[in-house]
N, C-alpha and C positions, 0 to 999 in steps of 0.2 A: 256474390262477388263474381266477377268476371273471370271465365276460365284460362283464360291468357293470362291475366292477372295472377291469377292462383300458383299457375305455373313459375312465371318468373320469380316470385314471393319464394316459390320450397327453392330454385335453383338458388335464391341467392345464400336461404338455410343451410344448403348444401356447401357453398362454396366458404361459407363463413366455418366450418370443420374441415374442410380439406384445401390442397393445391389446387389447380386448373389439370395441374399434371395426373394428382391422385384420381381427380374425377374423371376424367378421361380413361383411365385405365380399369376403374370401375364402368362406366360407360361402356367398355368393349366388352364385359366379361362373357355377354354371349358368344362373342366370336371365340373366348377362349375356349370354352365348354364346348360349342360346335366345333371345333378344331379337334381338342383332343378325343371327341364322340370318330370324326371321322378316322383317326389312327388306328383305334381299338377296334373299326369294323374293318380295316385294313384285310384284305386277306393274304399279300405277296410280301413277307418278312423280309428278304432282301430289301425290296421299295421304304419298308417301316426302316428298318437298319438303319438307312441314310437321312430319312426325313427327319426321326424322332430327336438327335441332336440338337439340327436347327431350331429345332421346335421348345427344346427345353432352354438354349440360351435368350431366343427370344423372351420366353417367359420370365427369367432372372433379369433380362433388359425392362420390362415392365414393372417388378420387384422393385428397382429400384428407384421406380417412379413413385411407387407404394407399397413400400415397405410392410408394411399390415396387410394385406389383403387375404384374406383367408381363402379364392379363389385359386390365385396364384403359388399360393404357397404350401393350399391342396396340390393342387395337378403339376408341381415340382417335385414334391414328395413321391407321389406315385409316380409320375413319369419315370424316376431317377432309382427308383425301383425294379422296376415294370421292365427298363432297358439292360438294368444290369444281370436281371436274371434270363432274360432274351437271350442278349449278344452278347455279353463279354464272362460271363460266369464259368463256363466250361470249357474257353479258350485263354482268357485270361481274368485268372481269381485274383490276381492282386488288384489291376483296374479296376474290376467291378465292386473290389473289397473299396476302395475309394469311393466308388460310386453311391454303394451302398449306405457308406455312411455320410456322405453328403444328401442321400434322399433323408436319412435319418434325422440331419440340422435343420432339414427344412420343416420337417414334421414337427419340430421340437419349437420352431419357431414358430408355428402355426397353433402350439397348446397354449406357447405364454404369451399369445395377441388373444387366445380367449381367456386369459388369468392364471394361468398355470403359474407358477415359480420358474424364477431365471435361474439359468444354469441347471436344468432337471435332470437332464441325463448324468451332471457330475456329483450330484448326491449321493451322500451312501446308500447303500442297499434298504435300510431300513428308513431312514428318510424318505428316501424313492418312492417307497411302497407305500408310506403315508400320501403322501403326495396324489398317486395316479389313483389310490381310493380315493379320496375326494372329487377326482372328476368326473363328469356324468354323462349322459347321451347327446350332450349338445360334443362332445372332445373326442364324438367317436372317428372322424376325421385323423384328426392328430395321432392320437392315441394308435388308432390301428398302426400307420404309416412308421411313426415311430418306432415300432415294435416290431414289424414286418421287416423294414429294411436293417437294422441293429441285429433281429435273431439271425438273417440274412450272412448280416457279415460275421456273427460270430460262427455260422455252420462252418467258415471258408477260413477261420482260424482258430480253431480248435487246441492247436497248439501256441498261442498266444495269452501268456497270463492273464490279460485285460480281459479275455474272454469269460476267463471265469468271475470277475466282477461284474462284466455286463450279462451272464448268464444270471446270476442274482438279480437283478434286475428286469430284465428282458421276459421271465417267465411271471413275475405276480404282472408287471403291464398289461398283459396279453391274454392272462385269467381277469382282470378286469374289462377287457373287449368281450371276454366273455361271456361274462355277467350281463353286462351292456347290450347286448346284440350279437349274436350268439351265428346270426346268418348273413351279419356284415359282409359286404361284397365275396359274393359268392362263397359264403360260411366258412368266409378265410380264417375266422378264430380257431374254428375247428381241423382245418389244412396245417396252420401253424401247429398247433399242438402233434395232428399227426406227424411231420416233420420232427419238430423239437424232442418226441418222445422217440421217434423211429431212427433218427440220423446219430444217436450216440451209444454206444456201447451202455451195458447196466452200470459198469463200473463209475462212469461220467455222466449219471441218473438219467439213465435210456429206461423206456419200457416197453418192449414192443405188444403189451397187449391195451395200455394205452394208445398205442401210437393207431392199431387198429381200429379201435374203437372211434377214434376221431376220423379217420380217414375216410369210416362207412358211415358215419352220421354225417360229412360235406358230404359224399354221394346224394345219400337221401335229400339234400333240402336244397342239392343243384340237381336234382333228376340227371345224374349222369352227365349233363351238359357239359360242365365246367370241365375241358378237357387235363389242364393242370391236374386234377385231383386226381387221377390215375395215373399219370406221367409220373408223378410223384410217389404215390403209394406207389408204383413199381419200383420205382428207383429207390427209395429209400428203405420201407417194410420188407417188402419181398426179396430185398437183394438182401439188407438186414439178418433175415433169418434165413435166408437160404431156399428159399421155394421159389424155385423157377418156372414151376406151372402158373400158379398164382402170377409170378412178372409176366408171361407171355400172352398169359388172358386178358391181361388189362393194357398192353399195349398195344393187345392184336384189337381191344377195343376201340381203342385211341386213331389209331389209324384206319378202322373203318366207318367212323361215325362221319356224319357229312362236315364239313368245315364252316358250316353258317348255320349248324346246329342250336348255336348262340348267338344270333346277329349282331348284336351288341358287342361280345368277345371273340370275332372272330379272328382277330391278330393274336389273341393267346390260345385261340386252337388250333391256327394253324401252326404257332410255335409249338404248342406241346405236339403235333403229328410230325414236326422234323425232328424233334430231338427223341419221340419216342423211337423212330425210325433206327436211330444212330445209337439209343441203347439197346434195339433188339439185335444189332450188331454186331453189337458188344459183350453180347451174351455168356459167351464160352471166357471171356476173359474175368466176368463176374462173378460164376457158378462154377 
């Protein structure tokens, strides 16, 4: 058969399951992926600051041309993540607590376009956990984001009731990322857990020698790269227990490690080198 022929034959396969509109936006999805490739290697966070907005409304303008697209509704998730813990987290928690959970809807909407259950997040806790045990390495997309962004906004409300039902929740999703792939982007499973164990008191089931333990197994399997994973462990662990030597070794690491040490992540190291900056500043007022 003729290769022209072949061709219009699958287009028209195609157009017979979707809009003109859907396919289209499937159509660009490399520009999408080379777009957000270029923000991530971003090294001027101011420059990302203003760009990354535009960036994510476009993408919910495209959403809504296709609603399914698990492209899209990946790199909303993480976008809407990724920006609130940037910019708005540590000048303004309540924004980013919105933010947060808007990366959160999209993640969630990204599980039940691959069969997840509608309404997951509003299950109860044991429901839940049935649930996100059934999913598997194809939902690690989903799953992570979900998870990331939710334990995210529950760090930033602590004192909000709901917290403590999505705390039931939020911890078995995340031990199931963990199961799953355990070195997912940048062995965030194990960043999360250090966080989630390190950022609560024992009394509101903190553990800080869990929290360590997670903290120096993402070193290990980002070779130190992953600038995040010491901005964090300082901020969180070390400030936690009170060891200030510990905080000042890992931020004085943070800020001498080169900035395109991760070429891929260099917008999140160069945000973990200004914020590490501004907690070593902060020092005397944490110690």
């Amino acid at each position: 058969m003729d290769n022209k022929l072949i061709a219009i034959l699958s287009l028209l396969i195609l157009l017979g399951g979707c809009s003109l509109r859907s396919l289209s936006v499937r159509m660009a999805s490399p520009l999408v992926e080379n777009q957000f490739a270029a923000i991530n290697e971003e090294t001027d966070p101011i420059l990302a600051e203003h760009a990354i907005p535009a960036s994510l409304k476009m993408l919910e303008g495209l959403l809504r041309e296709d609603p399914d697209n698990e492209i899209v509704l990946s790199r909303l998730a993480e976008g809407y993540c990724g920006y609130a813990f940037s910019f708005a987290e540590d000048t303004h928690p309540e924004r980013a607590s919105l933010l947060y959970l808007r990366g959160r809807d999209f993640a969630e909407r990204l599980l039940v376009t691959a069969g997840a259950p509608e309404n997951l997040t509003r299950q109860n806790p044991e429901q839940f956990k049935q649930s996100v045990q059934a999913l598997n390495a194809d939902h690690r997309n989903g799953l992570y984001w979900m998870s990331q962004c939710w334990a995210s906004w529950l760090m930033l409300n602590l004192d909000d009731l709901q917290a403590f039902v999505a705390m039931a929740k939020v911890e078995p999703a995340m031990q199931r990322m963990l199961e799953l792939d355990a070195s997912y982007h940048f062995a965030g499973p194990h960043l999360f857990f250090g966080v989630f164990y390190g950022g609560r008191p024992k009394i509101l089931g903190g553990n800080p020698d869990k929290s360590r333990q997670h903290f120096e197994m993402c070193l290990k399997l980002t070779e130190r790269k992953y600038l995040i994973t010491q901005l964090l462990y300082a901020k969180i662990y070390a400030v936690q227990i009170q060891d200030r030597e510990l905080f000042k070794k890992l931020l004085s690491e943070v800020l001498a490690a080169p900035v395109d040490i991760l070429p891929e992540q260099r917008l999140a190291n160069a945000v973990a080198k200004m914020k590490a900056q501004t907690l070593l500043e902060s020092a005397d007022d944490l110690f």
